[in-house]
N, C-alpha and C positions, 0 to 999 in steps of 0.2 A: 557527704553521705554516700554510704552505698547500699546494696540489697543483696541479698544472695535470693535466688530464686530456684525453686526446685519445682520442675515439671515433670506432672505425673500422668500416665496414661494410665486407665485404672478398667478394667473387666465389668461388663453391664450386671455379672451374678451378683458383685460384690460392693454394686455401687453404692447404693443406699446404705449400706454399715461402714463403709469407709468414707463418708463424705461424713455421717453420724459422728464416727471416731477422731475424724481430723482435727472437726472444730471443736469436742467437747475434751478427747483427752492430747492426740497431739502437738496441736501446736500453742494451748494454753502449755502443757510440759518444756515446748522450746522457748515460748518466752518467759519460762518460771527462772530459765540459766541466767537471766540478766545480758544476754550478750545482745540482743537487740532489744532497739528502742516500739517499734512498729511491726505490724502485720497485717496482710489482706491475703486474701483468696480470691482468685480469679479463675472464670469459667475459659477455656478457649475453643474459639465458635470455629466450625468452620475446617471441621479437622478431618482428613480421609479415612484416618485408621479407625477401627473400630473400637465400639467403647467411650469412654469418656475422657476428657484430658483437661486437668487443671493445672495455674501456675500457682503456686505459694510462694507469695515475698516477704523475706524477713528484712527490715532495714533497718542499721548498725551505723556507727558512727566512724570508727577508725579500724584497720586493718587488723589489729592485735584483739579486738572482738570477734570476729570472723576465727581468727587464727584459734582462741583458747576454747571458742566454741567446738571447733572440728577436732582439736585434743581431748577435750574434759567430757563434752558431753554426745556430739554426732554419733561416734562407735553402738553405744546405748540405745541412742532413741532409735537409729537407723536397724538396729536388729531388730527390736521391737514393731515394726513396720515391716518386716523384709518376714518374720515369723508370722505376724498375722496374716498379713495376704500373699505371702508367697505364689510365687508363679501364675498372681492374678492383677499383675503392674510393671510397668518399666518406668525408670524415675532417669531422668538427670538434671544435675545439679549445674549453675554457672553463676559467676560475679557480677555482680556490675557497678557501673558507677555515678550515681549523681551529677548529669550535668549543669542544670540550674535547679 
């Protein structure tokens, strides 16, 4: 199993509409792809920069889900993200992998 998780620092103006967005049109959208099996959202405590900073985990089963996700569908949803709160976020993205 693995996750890909995409952590987001997100602007206090704009939090309440993008925590709104995330969970009602976001990432039901990413998991409409079929490329993962799971999702959660995570708050992360304890953060100096200002604002708010979440982790989204998607977890996927074999590496070729990951792969045709970031082909077919990422380009898409990440613009649609990057257009609505433009220069009110900084995201990155990393793998990981399922130890037990």
């Amino acid at each position: 199993m693995f996750i890909y998780n995409v952590t987001v620092n997100i602007n206090d103006e704009v939090h309440n509409e993008w925590l709104t967005w995330m969970k009602q049109t976001h990432i039901p959208d990413v998991m409409k792809t079929g490329c993962f099996v799971d999702s959660q959202m995570v708050k992360v405590l304890y953060v100096e920069d200002e604002g708010h900073t979440y982790s989204i985990q998607y977890k996927f089963l074999e590496m070729p889900d990951i792969e045709r996700y970031q082909k077919d569908f990422a380009p898409t949803l990440q613009a649609e993200h990057t257009q609505k709160f433009k220069d009110k976020y900084a995201a990155f993205r990393t793998l990981l992998q399922v130890i037990d």
